[in-house]
GUNU-19385 format. One record per residue (C-alpha): residue in one letter; x, y, z; residue number from 1. Coordinates in steps of 0.25 Angstrom, whole numbers, plus 2048, in hexadecimal, padded with zeros to 3 digits. Layout:
! residues N
{"a"; {X; Y; Z}; NUM}
...
! end
This chain:
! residues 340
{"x"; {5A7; 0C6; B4B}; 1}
{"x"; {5A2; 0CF; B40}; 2}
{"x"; {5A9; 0CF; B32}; 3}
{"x"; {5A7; 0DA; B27}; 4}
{"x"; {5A6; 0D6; B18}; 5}
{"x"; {5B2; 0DC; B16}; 6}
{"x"; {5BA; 0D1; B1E}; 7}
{"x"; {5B5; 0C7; B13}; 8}
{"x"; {5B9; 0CF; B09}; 9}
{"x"; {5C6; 0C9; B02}; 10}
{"x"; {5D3; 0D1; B00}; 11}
{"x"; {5D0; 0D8; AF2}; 12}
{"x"; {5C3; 0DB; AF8}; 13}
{"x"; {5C9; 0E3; B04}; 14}
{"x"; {5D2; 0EA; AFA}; 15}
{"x"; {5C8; 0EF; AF2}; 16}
{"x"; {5C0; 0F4; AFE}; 17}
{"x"; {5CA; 0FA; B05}; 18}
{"x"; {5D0; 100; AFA}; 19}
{"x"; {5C8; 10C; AFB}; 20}
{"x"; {5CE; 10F; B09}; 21}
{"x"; {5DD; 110; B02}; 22}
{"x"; {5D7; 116; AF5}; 23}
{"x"; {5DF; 125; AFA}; 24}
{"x"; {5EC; 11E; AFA}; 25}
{"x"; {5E9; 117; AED}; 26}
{"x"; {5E5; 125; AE6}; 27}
{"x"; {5F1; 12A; AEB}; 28}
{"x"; {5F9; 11F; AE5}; 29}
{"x"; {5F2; 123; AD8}; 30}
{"x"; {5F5; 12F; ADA}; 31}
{"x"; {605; 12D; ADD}; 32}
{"x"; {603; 123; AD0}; 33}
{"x"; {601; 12F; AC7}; 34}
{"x"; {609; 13A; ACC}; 35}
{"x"; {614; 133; AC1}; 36}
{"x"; {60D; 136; AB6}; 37}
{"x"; {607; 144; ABA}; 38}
{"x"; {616; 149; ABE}; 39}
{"x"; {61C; 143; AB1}; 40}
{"x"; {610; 14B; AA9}; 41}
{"x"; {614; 156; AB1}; 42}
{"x"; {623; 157; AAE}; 43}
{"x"; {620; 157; A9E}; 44}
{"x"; {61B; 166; A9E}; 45}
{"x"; {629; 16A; AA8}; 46}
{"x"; {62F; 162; A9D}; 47}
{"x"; {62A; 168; A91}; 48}
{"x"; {62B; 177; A98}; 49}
{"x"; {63B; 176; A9C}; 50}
{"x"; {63F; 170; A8E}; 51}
{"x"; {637; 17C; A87}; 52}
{"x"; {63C; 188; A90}; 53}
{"x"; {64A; 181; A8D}; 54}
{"x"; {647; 17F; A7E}; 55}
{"x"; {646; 191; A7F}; 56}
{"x"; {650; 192; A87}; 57}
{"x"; {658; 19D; A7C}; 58}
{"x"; {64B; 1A4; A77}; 59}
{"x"; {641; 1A4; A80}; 60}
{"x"; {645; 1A7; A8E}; 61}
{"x"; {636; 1AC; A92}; 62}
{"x"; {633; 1A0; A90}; 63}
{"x"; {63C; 197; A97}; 64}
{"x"; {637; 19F; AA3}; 65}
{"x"; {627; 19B; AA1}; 66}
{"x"; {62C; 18E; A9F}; 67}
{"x"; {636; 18B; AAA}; 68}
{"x"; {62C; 192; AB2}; 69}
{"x"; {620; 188; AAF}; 70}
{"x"; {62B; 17C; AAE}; 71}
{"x"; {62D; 17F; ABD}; 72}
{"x"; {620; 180; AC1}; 73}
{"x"; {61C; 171; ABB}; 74}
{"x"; {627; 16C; AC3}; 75}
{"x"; {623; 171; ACF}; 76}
{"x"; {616; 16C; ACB}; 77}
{"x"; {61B; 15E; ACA}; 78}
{"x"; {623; 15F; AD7}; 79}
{"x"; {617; 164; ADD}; 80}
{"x"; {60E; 158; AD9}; 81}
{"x"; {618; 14F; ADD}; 82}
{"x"; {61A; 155; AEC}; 83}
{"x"; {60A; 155; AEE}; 84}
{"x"; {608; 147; AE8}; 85}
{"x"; {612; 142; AF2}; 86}
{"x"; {60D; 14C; AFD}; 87}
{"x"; {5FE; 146; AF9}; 88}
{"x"; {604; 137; AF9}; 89}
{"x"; {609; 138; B06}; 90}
{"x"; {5FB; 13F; B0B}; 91}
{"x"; {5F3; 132; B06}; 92}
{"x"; {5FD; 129; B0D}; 93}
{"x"; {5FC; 12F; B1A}; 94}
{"x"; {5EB; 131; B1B}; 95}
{"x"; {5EB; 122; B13}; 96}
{"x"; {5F5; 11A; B1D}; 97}
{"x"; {5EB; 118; B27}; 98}
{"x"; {5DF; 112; B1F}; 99}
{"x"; {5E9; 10A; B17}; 100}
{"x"; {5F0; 102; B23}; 101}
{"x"; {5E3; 101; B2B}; 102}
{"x"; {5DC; 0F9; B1E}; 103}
{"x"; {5EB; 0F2; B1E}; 104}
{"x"; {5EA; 0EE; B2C}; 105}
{"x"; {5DB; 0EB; B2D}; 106}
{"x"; {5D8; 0DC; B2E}; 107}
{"x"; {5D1; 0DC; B21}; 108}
{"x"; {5DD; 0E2; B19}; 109}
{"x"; {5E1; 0D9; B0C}; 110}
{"x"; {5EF; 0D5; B08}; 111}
{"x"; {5ED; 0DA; AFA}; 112}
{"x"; {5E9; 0E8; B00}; 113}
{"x"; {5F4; 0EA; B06}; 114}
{"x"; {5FC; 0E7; AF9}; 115}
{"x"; {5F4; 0F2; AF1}; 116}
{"x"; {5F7; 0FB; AFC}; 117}
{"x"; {606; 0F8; AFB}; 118}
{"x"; {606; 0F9; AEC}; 119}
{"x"; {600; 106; AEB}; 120}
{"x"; {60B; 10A; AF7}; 121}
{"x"; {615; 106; AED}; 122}
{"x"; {60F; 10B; AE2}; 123}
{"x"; {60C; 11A; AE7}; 124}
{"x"; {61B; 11B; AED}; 125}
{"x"; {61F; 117; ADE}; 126}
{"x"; {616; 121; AD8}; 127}
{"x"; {61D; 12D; AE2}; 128}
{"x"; {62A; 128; ADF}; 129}
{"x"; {629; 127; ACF}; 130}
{"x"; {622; 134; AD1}; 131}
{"x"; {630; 13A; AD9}; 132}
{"x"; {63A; 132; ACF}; 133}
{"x"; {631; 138; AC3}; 134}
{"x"; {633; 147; AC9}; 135}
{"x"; {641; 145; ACA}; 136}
{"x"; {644; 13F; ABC}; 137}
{"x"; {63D; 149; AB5}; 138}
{"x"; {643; 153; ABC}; 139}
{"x"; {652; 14D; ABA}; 140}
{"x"; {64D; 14D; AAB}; 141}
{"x"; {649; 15C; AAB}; 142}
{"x"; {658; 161; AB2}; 143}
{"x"; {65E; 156; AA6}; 144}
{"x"; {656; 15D; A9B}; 145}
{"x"; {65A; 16C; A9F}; 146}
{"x"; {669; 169; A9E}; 147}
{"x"; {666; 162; A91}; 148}
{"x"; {65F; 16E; A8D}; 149}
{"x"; {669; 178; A93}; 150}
{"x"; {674; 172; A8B}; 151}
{"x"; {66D; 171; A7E}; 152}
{"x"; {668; 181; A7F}; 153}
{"x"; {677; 184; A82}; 154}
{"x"; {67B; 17C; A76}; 155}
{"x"; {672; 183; A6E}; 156}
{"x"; {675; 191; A74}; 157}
{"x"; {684; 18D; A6F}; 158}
{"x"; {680; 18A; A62}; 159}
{"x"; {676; 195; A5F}; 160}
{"x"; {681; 19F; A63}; 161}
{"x"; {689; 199; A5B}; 162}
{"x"; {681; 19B; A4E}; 163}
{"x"; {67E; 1A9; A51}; 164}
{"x"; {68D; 1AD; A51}; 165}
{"x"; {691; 1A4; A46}; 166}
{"x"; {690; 1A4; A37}; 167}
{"x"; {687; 19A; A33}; 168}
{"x"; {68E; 197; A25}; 169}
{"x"; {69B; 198; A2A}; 170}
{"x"; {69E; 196; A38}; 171}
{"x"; {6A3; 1A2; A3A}; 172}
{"x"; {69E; 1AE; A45}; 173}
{"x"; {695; 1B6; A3F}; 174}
{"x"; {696; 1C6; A3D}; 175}
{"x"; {692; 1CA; A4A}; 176}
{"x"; {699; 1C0; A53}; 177}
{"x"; {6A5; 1C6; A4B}; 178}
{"x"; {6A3; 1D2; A4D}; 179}
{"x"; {69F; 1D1; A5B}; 180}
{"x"; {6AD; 1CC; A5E}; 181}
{"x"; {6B5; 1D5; A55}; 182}
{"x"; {6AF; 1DF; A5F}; 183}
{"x"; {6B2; 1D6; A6D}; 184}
{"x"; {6C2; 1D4; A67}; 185}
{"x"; {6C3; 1E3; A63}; 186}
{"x"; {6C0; 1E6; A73}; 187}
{"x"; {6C9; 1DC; A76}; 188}
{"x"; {6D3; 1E2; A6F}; 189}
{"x"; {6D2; 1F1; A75}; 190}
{"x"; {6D5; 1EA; A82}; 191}
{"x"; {6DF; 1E0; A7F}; 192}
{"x"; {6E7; 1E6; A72}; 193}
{"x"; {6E5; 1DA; A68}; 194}
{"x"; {6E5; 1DC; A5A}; 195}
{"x"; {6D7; 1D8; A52}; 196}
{"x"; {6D9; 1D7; A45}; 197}
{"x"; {6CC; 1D4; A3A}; 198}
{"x"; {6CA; 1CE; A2C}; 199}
{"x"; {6BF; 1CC; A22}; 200}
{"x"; {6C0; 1C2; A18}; 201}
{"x"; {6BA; 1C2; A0D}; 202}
{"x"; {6B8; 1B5; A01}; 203}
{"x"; {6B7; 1BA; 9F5}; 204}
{"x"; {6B0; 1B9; 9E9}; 205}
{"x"; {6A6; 1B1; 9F2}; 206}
{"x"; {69A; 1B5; 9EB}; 207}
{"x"; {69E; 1B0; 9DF}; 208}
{"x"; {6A3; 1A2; 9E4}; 209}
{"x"; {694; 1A2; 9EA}; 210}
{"x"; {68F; 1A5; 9DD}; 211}
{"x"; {698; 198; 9D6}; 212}
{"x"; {69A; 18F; 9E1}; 213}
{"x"; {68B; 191; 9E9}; 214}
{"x"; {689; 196; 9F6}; 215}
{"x"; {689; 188; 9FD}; 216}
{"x"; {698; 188; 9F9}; 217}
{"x"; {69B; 197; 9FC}; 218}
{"x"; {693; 194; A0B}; 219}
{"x"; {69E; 18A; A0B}; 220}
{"x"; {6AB; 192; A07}; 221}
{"x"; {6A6; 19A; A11}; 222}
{"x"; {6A5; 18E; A1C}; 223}
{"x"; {6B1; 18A; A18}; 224}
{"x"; {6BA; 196; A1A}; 225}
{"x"; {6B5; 19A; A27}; 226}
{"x"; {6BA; 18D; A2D}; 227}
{"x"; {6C5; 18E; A27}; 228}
{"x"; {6C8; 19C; A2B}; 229}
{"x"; {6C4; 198; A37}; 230}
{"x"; {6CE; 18D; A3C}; 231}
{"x"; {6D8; 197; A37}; 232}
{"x"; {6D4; 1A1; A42}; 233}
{"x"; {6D9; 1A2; A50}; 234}
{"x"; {6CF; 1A0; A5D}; 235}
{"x"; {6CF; 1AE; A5F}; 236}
{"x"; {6CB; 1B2; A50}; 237}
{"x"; {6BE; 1B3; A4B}; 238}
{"x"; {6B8; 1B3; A3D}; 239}
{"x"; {6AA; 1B8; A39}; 240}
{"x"; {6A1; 1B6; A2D}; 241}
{"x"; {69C; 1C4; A28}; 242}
{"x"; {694; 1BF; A1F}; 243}
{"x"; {695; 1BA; A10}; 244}
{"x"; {6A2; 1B6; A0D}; 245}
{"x"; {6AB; 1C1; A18}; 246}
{"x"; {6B0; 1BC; A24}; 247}
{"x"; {6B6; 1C4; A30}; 248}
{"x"; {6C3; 1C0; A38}; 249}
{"x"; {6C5; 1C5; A46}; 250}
{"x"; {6D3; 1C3; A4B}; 251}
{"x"; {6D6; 1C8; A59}; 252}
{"x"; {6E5; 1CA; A5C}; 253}
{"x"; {6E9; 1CA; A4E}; 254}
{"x"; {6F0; 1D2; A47}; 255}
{"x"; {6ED; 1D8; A3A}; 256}
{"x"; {6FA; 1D0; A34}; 257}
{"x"; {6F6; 1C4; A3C}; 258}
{"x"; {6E7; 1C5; A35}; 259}
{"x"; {6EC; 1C7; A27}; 260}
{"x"; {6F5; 1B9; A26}; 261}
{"x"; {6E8; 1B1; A2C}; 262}
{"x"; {6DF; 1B6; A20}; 263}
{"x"; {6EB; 1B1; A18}; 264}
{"x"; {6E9; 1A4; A1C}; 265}
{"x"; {6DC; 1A6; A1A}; 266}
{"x"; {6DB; 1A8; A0E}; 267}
{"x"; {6E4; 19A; A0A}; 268}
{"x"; {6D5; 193; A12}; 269}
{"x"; {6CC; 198; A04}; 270}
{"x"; {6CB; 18F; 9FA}; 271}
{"x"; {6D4; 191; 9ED}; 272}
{"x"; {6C6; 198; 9E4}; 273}
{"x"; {6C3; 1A2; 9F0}; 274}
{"x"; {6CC; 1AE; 9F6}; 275}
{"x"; {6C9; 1B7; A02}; 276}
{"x"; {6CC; 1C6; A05}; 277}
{"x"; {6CE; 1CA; A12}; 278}
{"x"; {6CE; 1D8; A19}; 279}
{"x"; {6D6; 1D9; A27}; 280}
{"x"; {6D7; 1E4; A32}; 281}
{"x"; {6DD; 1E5; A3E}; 282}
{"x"; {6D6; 1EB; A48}; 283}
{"x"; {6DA; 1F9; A50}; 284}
{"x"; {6DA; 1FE; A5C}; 285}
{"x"; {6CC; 206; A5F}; 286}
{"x"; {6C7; 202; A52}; 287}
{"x"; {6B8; 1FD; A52}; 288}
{"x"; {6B4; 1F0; A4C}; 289}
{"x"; {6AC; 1F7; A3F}; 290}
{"x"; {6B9; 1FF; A3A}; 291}
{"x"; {6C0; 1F3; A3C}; 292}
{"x"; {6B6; 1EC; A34}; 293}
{"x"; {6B8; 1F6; A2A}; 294}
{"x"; {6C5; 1F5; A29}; 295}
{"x"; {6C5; 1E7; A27}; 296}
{"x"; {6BA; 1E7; A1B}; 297}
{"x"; {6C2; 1F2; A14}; 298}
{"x"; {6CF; 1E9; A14}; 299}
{"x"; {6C6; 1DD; A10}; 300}
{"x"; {6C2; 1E7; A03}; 301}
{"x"; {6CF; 1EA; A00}; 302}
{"x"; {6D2; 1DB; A00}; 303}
{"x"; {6C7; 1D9; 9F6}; 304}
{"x"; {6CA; 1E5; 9ED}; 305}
{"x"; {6D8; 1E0; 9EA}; 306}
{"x"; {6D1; 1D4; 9E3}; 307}
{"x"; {6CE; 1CA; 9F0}; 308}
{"x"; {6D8; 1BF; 9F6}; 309}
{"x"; {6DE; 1C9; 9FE}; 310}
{"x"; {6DE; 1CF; A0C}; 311}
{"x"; {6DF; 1DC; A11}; 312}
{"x"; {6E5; 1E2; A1E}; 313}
{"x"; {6DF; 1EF; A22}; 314}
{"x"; {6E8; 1F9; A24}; 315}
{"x"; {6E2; 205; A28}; 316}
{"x"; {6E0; 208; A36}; 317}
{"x"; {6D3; 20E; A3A}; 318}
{"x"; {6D4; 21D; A3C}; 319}
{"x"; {6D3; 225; A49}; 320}
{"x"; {6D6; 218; A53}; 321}
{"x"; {6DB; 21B; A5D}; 322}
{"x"; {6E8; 213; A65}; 323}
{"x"; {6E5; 209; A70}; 324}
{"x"; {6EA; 20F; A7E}; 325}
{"x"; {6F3; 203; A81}; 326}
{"x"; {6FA; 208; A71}; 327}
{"x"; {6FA; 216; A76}; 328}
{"x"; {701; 215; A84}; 329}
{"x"; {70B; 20C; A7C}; 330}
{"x"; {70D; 216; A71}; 331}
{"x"; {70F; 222; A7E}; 332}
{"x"; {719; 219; A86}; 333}
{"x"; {720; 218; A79}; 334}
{"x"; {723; 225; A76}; 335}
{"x"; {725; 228; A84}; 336}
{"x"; {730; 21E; A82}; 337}
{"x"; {736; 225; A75}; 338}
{"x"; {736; 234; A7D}; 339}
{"x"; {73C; 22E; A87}; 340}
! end
């Protein structure tokens, strides 16, 4: 009987020798073994590009496109890689199964070999499946992050809306939101027949009060007041800064009387040293928003030409307006009534 040198070789001798036959399989391990940190490196850009494009989410909207766009693609990049390493890992497992079990099975095959094999087994199914749990954490995290990021946009959505129709100083809308309801109500009221009745309110002497007290304290008359005035307002009432010390009061489905005794109470809200004037007006029918306006600022003149403290109720209705029809018919059925 022959013998080969090989059969005196001792185990880790055979294992170094026939390692080369199952050197395919461990390079494939290897490369099982660093697909974690290539797909985590690949998930920072995706990262990086989805909280940009929803960092512009208000004022660049081009951008959010490029982004997304580019976002998408790294994703399928990673899900690709993914796919063909396990695709490529099941390839070497097939074209390697045949070598590795005949040196397993062979006569010369060592104990210790067979434990390498076993833990690089182990090990490459570890890799595939931290590679797989990595893949769906990061995408868990992703979903997460966009809702965080959705609700913080819309919060902030709110809030700039928020200061853009609001007064900063006071709290109170600004001139154009004011005015852009003064216009909705006085729709509203053609179709339904509610009265609309607005005032301007006027401090006065404010610039001298700026001039003793400071404009800090006159910043804070003004704060002051507007709360005040405002907690004294219905829901459906709106007040309106229109600039230095006037503010406007809309009062849907108020009447002209109504309106008069709320600027009295008012005026009991200002501190003893201050006083207001006030203008009021009760909207007509068919009247526009400027003549009523008007006719408000004249009373609030009248108001201030008497010496101040006061308030004046316009009384002069605007000329050439013509009667709502639902007044009209009325006014016929009555006097179809009295000839009758």
């Amino acid at each position: 009987m022959k013998f080969s040198v090989t059969d005196r070789w001792s185990p880790d001798q055979r294992l170094e020798h026939n390692g080369d036959d199952a050197k395919p399989f461990i390079g494939h391990i290897a490369f099982a073994q660093r697909l974690i940190p290539h797909t985590i490196a690949a998930s920072f850009p995706h990262l990086a590009l989805m909280r940009l494009s929803l960092q512009r989410w208000h004022h660049q909207l081009g951008a959010i496109a490029h982004y997304g766009a580019l976002s998408t693609a790294v994703t399928g990049a990673m899900v690709l890689a993914c796919f063909l390493g396990l695709r490529a890992l099941s390839d070497f497992e097939a074209a390697d199964r045949a070598p590795v079990e005949q040196i397993r099975q062979g006569p010369d095959a060592g104990t210790r070999f067979d434990a390498a094999v076993a833990q690089l087994q182990t090990e490459g199914r570890l890799a595939l499946s931290g590679s797989v749990l990595t893949l769906f954490v990061l995408a868990v995290g992703m979903i997460g992050l966009s809702l965080r990021e959705r609700r913080r946009n819309i919060y902030l959505m709110t809030r700039v809306d928020a200061l853009i129709r609001t007064d900063g100083e006071t709290g109170a809308a600004n001139r154009r939101t004011w005015e852009e309801r003064l216009a909705h109500e006085l729709l509203q009221s053609r179709r339904l027949g509610y009265p609309i009745t607005v005032a301007i309110v006027e401090i006065d002497r404010f610039q001298e009060f700026t001039a003793q007290q400071g404009r800090i304290a006159g910043d804070r008359l003004l704060g002051a007041l507007a709360e005040s005035w405002t907690a004294m307002l219905r829901k459906g009432d709106l007040m309106g800064r229109f600039g230095g010390e006037r503010f406007a009061l809309l009062l849907p489905g108020c009447p002209s009387n109504q309106a008069e005794a709320l600027l009295m109470r008012l005026r009991r809200l200002v501190p003893s040293e201050q006083t207001i004037s006030a203008g009021v007006a009760a909207w007509h029918w068919r009247e526009s928003s400027e003549m009523l306006l008007e006719r408000t600022f004249d009373a609030l003149d009248g108001a201030k030409a008497i010496g101040g403290n006061h308030v004046a109720l316009s009384q002069s209705a605007p000329p050439n307006i013509e009667r709502p029809a639902h007044q009209r018919v009325a006014r016929v059925e009555a006097v179809e009534d009295a000839a009758a």
